[in-house]
N, CA and C atoms of all chains as a GROMACS GRO file, in nm:
protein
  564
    1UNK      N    1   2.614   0.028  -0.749
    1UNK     CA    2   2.524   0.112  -0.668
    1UNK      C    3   2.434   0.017  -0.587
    2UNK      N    4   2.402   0.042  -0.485
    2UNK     CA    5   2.324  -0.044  -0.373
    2UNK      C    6   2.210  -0.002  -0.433
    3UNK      N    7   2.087  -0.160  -0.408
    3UNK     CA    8   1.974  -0.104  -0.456
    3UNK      C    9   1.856   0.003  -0.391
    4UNK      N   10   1.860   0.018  -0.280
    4UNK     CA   11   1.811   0.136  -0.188
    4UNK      C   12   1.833   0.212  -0.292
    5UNK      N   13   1.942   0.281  -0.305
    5UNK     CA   14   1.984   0.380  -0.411
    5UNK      C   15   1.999   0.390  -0.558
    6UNK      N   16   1.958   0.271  -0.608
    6UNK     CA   17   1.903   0.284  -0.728
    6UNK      C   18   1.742   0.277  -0.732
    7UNK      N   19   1.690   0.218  -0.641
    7UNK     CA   20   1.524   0.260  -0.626
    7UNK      C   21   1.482   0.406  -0.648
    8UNK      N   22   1.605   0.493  -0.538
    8UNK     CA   23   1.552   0.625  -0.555
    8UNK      C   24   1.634   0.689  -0.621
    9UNK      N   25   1.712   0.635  -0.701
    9UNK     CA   26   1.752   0.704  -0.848
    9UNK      C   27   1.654   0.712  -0.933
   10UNK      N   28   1.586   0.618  -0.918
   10UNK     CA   29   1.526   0.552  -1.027
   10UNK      C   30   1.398   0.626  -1.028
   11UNK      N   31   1.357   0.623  -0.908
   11UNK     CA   32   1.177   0.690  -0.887
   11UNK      C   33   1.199   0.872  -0.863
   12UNK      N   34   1.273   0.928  -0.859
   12UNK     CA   35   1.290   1.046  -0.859
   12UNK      C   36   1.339   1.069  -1.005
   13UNK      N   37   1.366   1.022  -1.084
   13UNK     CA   38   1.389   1.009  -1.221
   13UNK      C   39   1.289   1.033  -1.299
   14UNK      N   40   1.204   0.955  -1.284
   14UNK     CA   41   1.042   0.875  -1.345
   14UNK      C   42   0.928   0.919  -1.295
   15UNK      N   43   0.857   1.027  -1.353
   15UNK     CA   44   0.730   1.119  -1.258
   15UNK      C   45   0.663   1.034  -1.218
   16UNK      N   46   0.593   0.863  -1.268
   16UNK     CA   47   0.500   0.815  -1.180
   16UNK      C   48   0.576   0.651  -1.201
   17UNK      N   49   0.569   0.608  -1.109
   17UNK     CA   50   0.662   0.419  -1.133
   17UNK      C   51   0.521   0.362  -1.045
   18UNK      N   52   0.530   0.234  -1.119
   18UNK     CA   53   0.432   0.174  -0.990
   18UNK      C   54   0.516   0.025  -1.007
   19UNK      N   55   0.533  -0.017  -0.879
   19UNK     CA   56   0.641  -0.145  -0.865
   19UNK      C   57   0.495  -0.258  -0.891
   20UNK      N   58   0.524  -0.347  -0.918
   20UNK     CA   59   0.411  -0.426  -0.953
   20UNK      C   60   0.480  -0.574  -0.988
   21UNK      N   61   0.355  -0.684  -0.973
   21UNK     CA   62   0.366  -0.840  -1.044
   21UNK      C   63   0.344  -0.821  -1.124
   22UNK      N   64   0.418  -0.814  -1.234
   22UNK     CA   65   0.428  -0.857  -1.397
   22UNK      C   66   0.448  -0.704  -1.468
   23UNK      N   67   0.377  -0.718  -1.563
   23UNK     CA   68   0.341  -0.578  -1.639
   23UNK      C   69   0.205  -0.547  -1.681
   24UNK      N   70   0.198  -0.429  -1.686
   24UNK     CA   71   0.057  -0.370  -1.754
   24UNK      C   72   0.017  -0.439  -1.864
   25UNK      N   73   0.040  -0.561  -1.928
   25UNK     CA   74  -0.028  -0.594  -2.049
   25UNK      C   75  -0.059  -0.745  -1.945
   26UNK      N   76   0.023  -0.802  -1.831
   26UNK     CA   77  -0.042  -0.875  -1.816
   26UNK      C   78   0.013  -0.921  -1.660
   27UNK      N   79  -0.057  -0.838  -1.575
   27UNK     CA   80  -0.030  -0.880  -1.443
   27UNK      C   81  -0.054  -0.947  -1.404
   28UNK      N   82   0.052  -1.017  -1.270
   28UNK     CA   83   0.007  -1.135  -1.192
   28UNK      C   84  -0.061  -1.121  -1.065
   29UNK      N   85  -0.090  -1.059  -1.052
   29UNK     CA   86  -0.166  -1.080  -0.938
   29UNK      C   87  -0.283  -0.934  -0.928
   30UNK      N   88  -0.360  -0.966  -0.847
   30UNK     CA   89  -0.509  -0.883  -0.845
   30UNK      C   90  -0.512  -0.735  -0.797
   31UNK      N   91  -0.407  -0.753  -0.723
   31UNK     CA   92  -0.394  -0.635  -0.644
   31UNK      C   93  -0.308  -0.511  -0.802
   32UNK      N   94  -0.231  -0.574  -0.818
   32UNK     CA   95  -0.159  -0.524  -0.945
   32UNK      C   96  -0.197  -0.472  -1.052
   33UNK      N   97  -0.342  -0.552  -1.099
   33UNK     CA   98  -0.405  -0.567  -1.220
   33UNK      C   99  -0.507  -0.430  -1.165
   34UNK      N  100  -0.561  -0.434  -1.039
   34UNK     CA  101  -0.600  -0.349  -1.008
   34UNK      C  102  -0.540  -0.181  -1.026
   35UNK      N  103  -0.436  -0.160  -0.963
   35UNK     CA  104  -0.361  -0.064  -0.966
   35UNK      C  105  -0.355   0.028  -1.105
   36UNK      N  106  -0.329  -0.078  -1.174
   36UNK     CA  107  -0.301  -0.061  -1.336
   36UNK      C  108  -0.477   0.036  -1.412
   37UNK      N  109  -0.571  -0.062  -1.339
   37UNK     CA  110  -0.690   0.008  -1.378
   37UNK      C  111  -0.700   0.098  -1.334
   38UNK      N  112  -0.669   0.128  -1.238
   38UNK     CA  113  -0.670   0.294  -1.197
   38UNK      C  114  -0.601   0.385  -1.279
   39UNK      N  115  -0.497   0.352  -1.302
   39UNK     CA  116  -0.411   0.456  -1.314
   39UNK      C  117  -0.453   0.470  -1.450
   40UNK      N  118  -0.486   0.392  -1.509
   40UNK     CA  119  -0.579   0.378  -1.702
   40UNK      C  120  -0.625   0.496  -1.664
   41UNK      N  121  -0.774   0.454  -1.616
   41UNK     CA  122  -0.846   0.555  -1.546
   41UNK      C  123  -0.797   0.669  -1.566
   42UNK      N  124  -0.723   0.707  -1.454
   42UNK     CA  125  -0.658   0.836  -1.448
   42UNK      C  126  -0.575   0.906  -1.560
   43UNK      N  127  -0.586   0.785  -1.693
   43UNK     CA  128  -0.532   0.895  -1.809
   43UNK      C  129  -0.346   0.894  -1.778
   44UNK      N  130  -0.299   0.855  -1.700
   44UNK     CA  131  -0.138   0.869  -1.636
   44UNK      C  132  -0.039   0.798  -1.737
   45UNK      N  133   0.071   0.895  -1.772
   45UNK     CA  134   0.176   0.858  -1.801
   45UNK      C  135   0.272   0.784  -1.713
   46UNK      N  136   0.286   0.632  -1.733
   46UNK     CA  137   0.352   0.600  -1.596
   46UNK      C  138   0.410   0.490  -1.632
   47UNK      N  139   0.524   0.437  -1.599
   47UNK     CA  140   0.613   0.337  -1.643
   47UNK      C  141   0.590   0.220  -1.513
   48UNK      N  142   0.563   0.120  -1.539
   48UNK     CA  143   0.593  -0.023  -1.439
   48UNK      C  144   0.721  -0.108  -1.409
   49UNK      N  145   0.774  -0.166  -1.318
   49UNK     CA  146   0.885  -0.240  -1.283
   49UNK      C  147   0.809  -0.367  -1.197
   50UNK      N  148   0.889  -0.468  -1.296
   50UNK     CA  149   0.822  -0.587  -1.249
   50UNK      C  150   0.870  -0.711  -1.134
   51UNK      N  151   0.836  -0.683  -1.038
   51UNK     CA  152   0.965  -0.731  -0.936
   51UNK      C  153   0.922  -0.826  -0.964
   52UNK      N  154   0.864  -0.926  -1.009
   52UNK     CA  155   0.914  -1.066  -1.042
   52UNK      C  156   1.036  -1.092  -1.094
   53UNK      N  157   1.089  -1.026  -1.172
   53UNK     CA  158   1.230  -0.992  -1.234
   53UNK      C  159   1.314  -0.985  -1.213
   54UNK      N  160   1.309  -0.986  -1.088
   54UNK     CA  161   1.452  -0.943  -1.003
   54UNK      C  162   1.400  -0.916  -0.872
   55UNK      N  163   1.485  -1.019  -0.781
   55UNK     CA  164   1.436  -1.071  -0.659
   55UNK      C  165   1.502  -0.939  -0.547
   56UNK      N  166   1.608  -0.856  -0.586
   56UNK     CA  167   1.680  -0.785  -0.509
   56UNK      C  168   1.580  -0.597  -0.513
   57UNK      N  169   1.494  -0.613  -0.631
   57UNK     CA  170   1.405  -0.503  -0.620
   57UNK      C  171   1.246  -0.540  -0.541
   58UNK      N  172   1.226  -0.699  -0.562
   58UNK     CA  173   1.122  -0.753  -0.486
   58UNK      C  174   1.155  -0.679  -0.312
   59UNK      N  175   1.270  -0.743  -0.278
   59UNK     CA  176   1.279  -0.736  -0.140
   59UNK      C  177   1.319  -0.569  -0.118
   60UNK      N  178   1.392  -0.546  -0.209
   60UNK     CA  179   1.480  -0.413  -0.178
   60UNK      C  180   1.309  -0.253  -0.187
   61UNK      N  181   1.231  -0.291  -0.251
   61UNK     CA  182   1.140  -0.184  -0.262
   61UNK      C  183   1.012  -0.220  -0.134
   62UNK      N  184   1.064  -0.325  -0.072
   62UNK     CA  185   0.939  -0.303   0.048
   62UNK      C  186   1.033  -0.252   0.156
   63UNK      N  187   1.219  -0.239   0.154
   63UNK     CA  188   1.257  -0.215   0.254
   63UNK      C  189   1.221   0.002   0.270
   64UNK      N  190   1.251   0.024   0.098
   64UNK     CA  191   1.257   0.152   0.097
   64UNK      C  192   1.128   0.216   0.149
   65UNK      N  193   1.013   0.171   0.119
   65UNK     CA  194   0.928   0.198   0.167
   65UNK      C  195   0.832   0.185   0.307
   66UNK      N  196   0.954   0.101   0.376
   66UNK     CA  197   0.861   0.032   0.475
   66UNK      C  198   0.754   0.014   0.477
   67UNK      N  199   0.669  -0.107   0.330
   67UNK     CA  200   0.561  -0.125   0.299
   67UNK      C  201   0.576  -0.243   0.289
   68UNK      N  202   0.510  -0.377   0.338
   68UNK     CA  203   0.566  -0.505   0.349
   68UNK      C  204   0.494  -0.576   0.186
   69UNK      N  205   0.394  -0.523   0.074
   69UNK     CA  206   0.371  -0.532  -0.007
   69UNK      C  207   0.354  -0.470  -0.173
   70UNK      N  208   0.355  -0.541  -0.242
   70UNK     CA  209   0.349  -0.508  -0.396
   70UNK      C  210   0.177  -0.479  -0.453
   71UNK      N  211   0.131  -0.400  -0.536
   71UNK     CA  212   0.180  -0.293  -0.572
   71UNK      C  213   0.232  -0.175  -0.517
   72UNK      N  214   0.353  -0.115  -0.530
   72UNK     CA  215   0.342   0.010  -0.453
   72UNK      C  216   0.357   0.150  -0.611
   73UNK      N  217   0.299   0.250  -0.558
   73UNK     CA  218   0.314   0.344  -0.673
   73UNK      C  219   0.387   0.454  -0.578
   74UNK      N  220   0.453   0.520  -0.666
   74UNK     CA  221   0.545   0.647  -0.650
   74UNK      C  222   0.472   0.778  -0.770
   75UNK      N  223   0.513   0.901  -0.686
   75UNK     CA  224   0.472   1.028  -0.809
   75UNK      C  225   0.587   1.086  -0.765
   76UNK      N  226   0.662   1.156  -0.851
   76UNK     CA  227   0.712   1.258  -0.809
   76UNK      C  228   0.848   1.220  -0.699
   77UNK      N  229   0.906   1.075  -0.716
   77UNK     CA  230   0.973   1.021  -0.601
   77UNK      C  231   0.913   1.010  -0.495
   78UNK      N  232   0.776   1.025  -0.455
   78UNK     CA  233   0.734   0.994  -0.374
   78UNK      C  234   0.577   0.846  -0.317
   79UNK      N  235   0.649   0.792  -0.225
   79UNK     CA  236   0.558   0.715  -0.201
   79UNK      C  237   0.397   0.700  -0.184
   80UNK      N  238   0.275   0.689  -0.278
   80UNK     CA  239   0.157   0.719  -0.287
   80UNK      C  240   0.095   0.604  -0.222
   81UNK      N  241   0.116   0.497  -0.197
   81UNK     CA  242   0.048   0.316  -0.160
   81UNK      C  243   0.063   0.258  -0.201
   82UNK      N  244   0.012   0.178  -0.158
   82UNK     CA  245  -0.065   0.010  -0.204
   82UNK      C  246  -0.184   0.005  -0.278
   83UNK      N  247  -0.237  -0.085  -0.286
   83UNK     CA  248  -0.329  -0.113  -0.360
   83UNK      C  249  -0.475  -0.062  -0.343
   84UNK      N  250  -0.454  -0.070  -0.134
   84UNK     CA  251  -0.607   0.034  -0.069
   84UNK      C  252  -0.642   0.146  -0.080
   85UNK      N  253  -0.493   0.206  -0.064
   85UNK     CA  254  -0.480   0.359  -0.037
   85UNK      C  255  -0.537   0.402  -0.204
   86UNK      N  256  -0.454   0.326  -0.334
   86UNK     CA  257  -0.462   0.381  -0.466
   86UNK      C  258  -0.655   0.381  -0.470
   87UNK      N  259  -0.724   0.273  -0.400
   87UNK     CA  260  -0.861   0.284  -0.454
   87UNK      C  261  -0.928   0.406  -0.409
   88UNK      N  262  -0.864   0.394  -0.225
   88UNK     CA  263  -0.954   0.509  -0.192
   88UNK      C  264  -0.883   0.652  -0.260
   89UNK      N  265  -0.772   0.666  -0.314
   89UNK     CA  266  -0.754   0.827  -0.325
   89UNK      C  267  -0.854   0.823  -0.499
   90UNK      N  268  -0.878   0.678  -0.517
   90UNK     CA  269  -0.897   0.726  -0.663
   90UNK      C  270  -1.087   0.736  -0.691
   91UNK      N  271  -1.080   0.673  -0.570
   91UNK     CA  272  -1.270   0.711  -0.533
   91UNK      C  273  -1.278   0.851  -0.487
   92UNK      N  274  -1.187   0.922  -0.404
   92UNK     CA  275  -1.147   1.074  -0.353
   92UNK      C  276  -1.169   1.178  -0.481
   93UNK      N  277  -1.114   1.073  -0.582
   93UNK     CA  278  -1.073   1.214  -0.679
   93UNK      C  279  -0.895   1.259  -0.629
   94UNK      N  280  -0.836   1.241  -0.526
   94UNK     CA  281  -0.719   1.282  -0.506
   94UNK      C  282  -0.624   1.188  -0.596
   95UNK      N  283  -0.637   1.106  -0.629
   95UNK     CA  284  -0.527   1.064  -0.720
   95UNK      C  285  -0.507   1.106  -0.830
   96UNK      N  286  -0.641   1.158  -0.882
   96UNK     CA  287  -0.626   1.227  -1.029
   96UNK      C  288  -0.576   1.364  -0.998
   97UNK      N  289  -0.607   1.432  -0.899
   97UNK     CA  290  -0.501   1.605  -0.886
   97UNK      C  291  -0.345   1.550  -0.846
   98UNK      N  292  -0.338   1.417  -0.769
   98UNK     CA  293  -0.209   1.406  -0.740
   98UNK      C  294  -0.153   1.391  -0.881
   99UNK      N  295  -0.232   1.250  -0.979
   99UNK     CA  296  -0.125   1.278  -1.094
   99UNK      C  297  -0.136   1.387  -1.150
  100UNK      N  298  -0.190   1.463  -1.217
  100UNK     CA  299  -0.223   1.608  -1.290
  100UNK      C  300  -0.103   1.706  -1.271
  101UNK      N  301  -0.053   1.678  -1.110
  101UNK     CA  302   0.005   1.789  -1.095
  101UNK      C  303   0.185   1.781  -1.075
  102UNK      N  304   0.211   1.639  -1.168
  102UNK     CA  305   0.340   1.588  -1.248
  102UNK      C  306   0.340   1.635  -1.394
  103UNK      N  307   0.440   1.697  -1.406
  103UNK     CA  308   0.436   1.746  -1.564
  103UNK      C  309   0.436   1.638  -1.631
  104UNK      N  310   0.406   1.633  -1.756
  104UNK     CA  311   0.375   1.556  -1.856
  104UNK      C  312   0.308   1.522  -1.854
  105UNK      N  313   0.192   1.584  -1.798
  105UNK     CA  314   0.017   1.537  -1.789
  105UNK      C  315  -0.070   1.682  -1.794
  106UNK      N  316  -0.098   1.694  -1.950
  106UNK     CA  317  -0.194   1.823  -1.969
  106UNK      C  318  -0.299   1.840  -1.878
  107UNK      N  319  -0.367   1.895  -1.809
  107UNK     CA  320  -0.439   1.925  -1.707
  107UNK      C  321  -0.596   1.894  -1.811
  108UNK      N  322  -0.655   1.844  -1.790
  108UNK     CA  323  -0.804   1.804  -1.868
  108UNK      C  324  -0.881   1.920  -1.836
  109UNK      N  325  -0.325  -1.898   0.781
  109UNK     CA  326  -0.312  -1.803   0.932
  109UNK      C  327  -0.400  -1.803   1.015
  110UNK      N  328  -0.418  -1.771   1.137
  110UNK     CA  329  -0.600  -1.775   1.176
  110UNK      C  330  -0.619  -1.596   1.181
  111UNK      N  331  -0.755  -1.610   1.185
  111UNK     CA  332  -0.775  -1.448   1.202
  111UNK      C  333  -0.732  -1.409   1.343
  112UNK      N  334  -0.823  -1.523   1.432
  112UNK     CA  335  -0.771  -1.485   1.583
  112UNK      C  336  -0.641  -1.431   1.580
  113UNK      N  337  -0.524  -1.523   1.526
  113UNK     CA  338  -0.405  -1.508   1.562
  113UNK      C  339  -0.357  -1.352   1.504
  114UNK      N  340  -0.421  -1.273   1.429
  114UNK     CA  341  -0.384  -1.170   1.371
  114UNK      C  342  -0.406  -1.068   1.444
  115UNK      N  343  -0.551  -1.085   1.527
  115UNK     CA  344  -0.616  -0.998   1.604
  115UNK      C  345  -0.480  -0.984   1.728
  116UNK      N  346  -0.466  -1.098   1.795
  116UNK     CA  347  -0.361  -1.092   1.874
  116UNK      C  348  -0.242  -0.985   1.868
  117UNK      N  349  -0.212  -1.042   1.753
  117UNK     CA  350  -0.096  -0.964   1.729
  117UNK      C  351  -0.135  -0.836   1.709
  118UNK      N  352  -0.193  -0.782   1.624
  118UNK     CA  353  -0.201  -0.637   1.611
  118UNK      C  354  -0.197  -0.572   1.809
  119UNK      N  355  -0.335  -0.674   1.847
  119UNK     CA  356  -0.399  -0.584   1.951
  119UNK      C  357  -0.265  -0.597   2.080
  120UNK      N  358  -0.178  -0.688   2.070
  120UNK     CA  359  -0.067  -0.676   2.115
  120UNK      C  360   0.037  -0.606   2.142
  121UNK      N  361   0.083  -0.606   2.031
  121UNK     CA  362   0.199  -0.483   1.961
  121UNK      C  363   0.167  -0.354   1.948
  122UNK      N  364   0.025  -0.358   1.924
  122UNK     CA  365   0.028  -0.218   1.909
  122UNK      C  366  -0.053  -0.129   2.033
  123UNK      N  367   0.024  -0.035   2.044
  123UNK     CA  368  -0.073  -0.005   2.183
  123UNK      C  369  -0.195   0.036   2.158
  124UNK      N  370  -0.302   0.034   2.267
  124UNK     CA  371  -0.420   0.067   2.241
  124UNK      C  372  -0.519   0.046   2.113
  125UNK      N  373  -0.464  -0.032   2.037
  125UNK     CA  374  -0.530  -0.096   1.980
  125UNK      C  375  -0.618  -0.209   1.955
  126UNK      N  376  -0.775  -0.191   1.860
  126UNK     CA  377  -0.853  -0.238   1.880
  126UNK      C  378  -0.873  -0.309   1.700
  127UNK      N  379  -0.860  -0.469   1.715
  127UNK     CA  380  -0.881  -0.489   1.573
  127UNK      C  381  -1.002  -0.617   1.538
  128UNK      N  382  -1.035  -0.609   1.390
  128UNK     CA  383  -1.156  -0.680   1.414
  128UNK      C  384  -1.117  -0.750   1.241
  129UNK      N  385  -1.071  -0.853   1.270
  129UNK     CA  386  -1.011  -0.944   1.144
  129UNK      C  387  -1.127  -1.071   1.072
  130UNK      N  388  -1.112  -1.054   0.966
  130UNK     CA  389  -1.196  -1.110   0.895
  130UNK      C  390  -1.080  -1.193   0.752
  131UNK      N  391  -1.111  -1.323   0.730
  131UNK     CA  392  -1.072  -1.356   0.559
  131UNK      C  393  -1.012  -1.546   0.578
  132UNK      N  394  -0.964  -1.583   0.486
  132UNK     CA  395  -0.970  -1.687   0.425
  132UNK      C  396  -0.831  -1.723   0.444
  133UNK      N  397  -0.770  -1.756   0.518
  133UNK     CA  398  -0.658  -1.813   0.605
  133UNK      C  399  -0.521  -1.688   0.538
  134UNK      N  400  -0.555  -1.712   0.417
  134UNK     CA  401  -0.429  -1.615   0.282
  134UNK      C  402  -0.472  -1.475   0.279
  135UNK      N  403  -0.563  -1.426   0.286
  135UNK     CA  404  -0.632  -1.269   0.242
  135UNK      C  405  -0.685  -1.252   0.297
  136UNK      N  406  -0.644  -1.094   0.421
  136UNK     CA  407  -0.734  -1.059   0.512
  136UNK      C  408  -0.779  -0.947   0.493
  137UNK      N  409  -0.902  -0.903   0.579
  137UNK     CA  410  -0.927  -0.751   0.595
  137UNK      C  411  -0.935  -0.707   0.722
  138UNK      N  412  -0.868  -0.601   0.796
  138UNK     CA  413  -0.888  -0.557   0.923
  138UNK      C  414  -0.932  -0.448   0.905
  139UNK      N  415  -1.052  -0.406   1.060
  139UNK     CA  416  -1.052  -0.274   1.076
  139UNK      C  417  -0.992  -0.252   1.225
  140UNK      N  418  -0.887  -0.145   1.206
  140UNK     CA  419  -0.811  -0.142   1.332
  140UNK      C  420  -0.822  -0.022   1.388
  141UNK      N  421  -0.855  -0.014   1.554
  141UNK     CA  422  -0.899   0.144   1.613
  141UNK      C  423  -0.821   0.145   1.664
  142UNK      N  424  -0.708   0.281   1.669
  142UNK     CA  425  -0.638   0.280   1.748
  142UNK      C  426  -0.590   0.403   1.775
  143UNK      N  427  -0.598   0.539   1.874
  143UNK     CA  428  -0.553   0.654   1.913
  143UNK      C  429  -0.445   0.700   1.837
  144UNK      N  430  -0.359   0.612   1.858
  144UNK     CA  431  -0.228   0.637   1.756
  144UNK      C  432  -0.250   0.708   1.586
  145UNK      N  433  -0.334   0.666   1.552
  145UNK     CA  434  -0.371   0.691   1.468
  145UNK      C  435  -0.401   0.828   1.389
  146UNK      N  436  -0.402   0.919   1.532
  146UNK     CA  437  -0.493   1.042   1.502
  146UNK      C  438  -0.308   1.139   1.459
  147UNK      N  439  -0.369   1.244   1.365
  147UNK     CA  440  -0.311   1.368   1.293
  147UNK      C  441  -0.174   1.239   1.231
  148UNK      N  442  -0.194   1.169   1.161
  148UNK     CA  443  -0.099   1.072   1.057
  148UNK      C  444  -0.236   1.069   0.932
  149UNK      N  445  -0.096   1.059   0.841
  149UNK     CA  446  -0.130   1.020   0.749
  149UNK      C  447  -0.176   0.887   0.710
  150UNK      N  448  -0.272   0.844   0.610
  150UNK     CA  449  -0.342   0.790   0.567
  150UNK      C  450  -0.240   0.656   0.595
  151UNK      N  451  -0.115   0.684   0.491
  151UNK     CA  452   0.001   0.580   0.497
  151UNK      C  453   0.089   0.570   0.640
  152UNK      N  454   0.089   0.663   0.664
  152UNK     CA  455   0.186   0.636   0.770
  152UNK      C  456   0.046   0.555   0.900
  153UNK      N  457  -0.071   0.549   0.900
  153UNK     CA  458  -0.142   0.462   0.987
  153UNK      C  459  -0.126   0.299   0.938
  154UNK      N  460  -0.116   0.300   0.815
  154UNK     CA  461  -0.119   0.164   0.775
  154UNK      C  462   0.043   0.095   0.821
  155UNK      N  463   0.121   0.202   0.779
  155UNK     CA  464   0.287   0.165   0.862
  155UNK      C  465   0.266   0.136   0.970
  156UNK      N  466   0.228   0.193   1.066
  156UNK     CA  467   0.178   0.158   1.198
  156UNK      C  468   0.160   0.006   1.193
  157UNK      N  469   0.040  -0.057   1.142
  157UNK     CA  470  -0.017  -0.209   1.170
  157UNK      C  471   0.067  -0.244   1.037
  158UNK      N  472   0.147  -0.245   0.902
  158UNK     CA  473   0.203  -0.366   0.877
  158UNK      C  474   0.347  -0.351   0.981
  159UNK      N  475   0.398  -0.219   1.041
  159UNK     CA  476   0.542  -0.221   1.106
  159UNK      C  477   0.485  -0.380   1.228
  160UNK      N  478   0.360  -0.414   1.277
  160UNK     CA  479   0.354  -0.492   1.390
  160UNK      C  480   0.363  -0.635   1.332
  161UNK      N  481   0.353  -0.613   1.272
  161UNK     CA  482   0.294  -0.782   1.163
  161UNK      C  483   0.400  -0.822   1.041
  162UNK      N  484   0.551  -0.740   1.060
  162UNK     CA  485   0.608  -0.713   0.975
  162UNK      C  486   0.661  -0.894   0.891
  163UNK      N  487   0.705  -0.925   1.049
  163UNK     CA  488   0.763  -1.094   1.016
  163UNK      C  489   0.634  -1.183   0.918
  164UNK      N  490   0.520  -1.175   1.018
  164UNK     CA  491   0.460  -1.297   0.941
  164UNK      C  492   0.388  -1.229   0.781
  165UNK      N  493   0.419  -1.045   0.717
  165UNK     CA  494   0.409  -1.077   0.593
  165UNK      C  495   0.555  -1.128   0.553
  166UNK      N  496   0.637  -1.032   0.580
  166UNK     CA  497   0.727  -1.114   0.513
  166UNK      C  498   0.801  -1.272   0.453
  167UNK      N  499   0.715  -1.377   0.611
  167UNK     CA  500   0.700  -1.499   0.532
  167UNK      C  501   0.557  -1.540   0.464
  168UNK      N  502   0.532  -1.458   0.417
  168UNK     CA  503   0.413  -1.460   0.343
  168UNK      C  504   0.307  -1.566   0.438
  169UNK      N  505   0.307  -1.573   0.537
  169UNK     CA  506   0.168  -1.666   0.630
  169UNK      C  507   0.062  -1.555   0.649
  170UNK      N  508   0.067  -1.409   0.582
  170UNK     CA  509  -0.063  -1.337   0.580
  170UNK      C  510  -0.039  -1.272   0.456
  171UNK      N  511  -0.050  -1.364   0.336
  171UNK     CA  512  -0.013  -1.294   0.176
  171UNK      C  513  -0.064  -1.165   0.174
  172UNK      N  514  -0.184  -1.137   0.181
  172UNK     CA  515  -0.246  -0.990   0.202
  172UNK      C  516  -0.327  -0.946   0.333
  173UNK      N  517  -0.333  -0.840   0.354
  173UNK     CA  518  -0.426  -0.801   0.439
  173UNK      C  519  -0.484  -0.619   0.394
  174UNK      N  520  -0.616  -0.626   0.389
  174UNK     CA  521  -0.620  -0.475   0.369
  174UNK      C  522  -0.676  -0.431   0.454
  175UNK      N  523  -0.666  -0.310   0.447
  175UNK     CA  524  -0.636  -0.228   0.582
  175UNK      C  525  -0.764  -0.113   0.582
  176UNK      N  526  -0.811  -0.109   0.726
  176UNK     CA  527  -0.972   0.000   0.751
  176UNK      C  528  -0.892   0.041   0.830
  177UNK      N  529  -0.862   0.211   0.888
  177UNK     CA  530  -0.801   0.259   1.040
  177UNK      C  531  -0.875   0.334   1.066
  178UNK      N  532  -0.937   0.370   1.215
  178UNK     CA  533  -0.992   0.436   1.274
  178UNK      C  534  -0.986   0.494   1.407
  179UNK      N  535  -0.960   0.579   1.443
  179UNK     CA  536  -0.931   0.645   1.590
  179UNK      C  537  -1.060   0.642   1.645
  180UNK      N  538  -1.045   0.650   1.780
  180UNK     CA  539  -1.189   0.583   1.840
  180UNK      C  540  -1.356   0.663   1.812
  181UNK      N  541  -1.310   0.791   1.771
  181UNK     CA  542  -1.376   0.903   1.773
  181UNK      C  543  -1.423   0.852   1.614
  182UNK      N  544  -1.382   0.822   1.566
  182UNK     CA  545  -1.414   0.782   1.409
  182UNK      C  546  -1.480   0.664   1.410
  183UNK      N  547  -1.414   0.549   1.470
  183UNK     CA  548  -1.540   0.426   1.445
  183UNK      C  549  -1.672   0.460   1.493
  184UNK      N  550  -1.660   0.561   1.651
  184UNK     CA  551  -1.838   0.530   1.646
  184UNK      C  552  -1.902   0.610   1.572
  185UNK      N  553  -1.799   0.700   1.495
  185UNK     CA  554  -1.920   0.796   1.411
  185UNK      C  555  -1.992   0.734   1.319
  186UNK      N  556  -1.876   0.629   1.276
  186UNK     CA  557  -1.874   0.512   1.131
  186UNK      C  558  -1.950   0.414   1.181
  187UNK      N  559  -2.070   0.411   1.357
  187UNK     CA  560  -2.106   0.264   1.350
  187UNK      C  561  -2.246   0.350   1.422
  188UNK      N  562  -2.254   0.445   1.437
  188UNK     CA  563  -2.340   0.521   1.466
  188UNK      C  564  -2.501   0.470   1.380
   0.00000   0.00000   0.00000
């Protein structure tokens, strides 16, 4: 399977993915580590992929998105940002109704 | 990178655009005004300015840049 199409196998699969440097116990880079605090924050059930890991999802997930950088988060198969967009929706309050309103997240 | 050189480019490529670059050769911040901008989404404005600048992230000579957008009607409200 081409990776285009396992990206969005993959994120339409998985209610929230966030592509990221490293993993949630110990990211590489700031923007990442950031992301991760949010989404704490937000209480979210959400699985990470660590494109350090594999150079063909590094390159292959900025093509799908036409986003030239890492972190990017997905809900729902769909593309939510980077690292700016995640602060401001999560200063909004919109990131927490965006996740909420993926099942497997009891509504608080 | 230089900032100048970023300003260029955006204010180049992109039409009617107005940008004001700031950071430390590796990590930038822009705020970019630009008409285009107006009834898009949040993301799809930022597509806009990395689609112009696409080459030099991809060789990483602007590792980051984060992104302010504003349609003209919006910065002066924001400088008011």
């Amino acid at each position: 399977m081409e990776i285009l199409e396992r990206i969005q196998a993959f994120v339409e699969e998985v209610p929230i993915v966030l592509f990221m440097k490293g993993d949630r116990m110990f990211p590489q880079c700031g923007f990442s580590g950031k992301s991760i605090q949010i989404l704490e924050a937000c209480g979210a059930e959400y699985e990470t992929v660590n494109v350090l890991s594999d150079d063909q999802v590094r390159q292959g997930i900025k093509d799908y998105s036409s986003w030239p950088t890492v972190p990017q988060l997905y809900v729902a198969g769909q593309f939510v940002g980077g690292s700016d967009i995640l602060t401001d929706l999560y200063e909004s309050g919109d990131l927490q109704s965006i996740i909420d309103s993926v099942k497997g997240v009891e509504p608080q | 990178m230089e900032c100048n050189a970023i300003k260029e480019f955006i204010e180049s490529r992109l039409a009617g655009a107005e940008a004001h670059v700031e950071g430390d050769g590796r990590h930038f911040e822009a705020k970019v005004i630009c008409d285009q901008f107006a009834e898009k989404s949040l993301i799809q404005q930022h597509q806009l300015v990395y689609g112009v600048i696409k080459e030099e992230m991809a060789n990483d000579s602007i590792h980051a840049l984060s992104l302010k957008t504003f349609t003209q009607d919006a910065w002066r409200q924001a400088n008011q």
